[in-house]
C-alpha positions in Angstrom: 0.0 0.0 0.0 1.3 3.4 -0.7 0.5 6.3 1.6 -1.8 9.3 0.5 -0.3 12.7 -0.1 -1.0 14.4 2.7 0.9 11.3 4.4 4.1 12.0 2.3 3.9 15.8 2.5 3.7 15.4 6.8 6.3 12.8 7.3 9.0 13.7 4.5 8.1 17.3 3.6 7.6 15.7 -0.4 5.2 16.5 -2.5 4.4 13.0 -4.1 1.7 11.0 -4.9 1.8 7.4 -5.3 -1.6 6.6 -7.5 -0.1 3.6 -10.0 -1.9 0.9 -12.0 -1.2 -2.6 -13.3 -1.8 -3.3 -17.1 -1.9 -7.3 -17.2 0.3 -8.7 -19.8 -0.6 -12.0 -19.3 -2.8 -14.1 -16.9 -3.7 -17.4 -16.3 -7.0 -18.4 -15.8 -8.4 -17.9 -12.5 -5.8 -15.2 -11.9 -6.6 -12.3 -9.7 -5.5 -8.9 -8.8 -5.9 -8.0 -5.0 -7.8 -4.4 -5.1 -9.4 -2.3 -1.8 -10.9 -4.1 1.4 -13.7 -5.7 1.6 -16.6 -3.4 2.2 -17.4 -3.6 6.2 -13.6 -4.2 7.2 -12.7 -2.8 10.6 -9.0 -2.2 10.5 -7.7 -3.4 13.2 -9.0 -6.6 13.0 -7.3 -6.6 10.0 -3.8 -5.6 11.8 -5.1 -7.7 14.7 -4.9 -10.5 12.4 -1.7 -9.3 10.1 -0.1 -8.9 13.4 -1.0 -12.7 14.2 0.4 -13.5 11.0 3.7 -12.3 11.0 4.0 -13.9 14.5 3.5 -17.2 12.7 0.1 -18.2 14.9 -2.6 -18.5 12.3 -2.3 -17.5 8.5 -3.5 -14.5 7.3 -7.1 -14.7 5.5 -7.3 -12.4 2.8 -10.2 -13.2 1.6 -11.6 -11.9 4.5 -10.4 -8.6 4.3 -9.4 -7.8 0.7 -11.2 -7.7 -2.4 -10.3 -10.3 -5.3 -10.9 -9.2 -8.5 -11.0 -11.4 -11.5 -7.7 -10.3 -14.0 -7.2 -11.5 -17.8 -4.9 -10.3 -20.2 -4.8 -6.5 -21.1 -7.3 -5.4 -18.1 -6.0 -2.0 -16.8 -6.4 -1.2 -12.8 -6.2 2.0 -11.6 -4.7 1.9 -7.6 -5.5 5.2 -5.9 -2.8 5.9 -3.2 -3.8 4.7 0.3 -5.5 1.4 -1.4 -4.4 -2.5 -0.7 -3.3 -4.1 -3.8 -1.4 -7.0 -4.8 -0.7 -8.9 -8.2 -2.0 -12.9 -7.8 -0.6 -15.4 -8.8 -0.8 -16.1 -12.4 -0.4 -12.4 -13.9 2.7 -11.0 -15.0 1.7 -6.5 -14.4 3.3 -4.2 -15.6 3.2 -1.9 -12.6 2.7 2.0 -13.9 3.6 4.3 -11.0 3.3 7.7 -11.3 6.8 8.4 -8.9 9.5 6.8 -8.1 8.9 3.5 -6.2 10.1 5.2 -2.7 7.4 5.2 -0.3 5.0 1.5 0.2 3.7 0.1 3.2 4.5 -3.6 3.4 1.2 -4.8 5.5 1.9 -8.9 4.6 4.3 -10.3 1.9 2.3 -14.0 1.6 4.1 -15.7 4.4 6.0 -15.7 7.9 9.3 -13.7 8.1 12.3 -15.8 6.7 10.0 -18.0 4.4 
């Protein structure tokens, strides 16, 4: 997740925004892209559960908290700053940003730390 504006311009004194999008080259079928929560997600029990996670006690659900969108060749996603995303497996993205690739928020990388 990248951090809104306002976010950027407080903590580093930038002016950035981080909107990007993914153009899918190629998918396989059944692939996904990982877009926005799931409408109704409290937050922290997402980081209540994230948290749990990356202490190795339970998996993370995703599917619980994030939205799965359906992805085939040459769809086009637009990621607004501030929004949970994350290519599935099965896509090769082309990842668009429009800055540098400086500031992202790793919430869960798909596994416990060292794995």
């Amino acid at each position: 997740m990248h951090p809104l504006t306002e976010y950027i311009q407080q903590q580093f004194g930038m002016h950035y925004t981080q909107d990007e999008s993914y153009y899918i080259l190629d998918a396989e079928p059944g692939a996904v892209v990982y877009l926005g929560t799931q409408t109704g997600t409290r937050p922290e029990a997402m980081m209540d559960d994230l948290r749990q996670a990356a202490r190795g006690e339970k998996p993370f659900d995703d599917a619980r908290f994030v939205n799965q969108i359906p992805a085939k060749k040459h769809d086009h996603f637009l990621i607004p700053a501030g929004t949970v995303h994350c290519s599935g497996a099965g896509t090769m993205v082309l990842e668009i940003s429009a800055t540098p690739y400086i500031f992202t928020f790793k919430l869960w990388d798909w596994g416990p730390p060292g794995s």
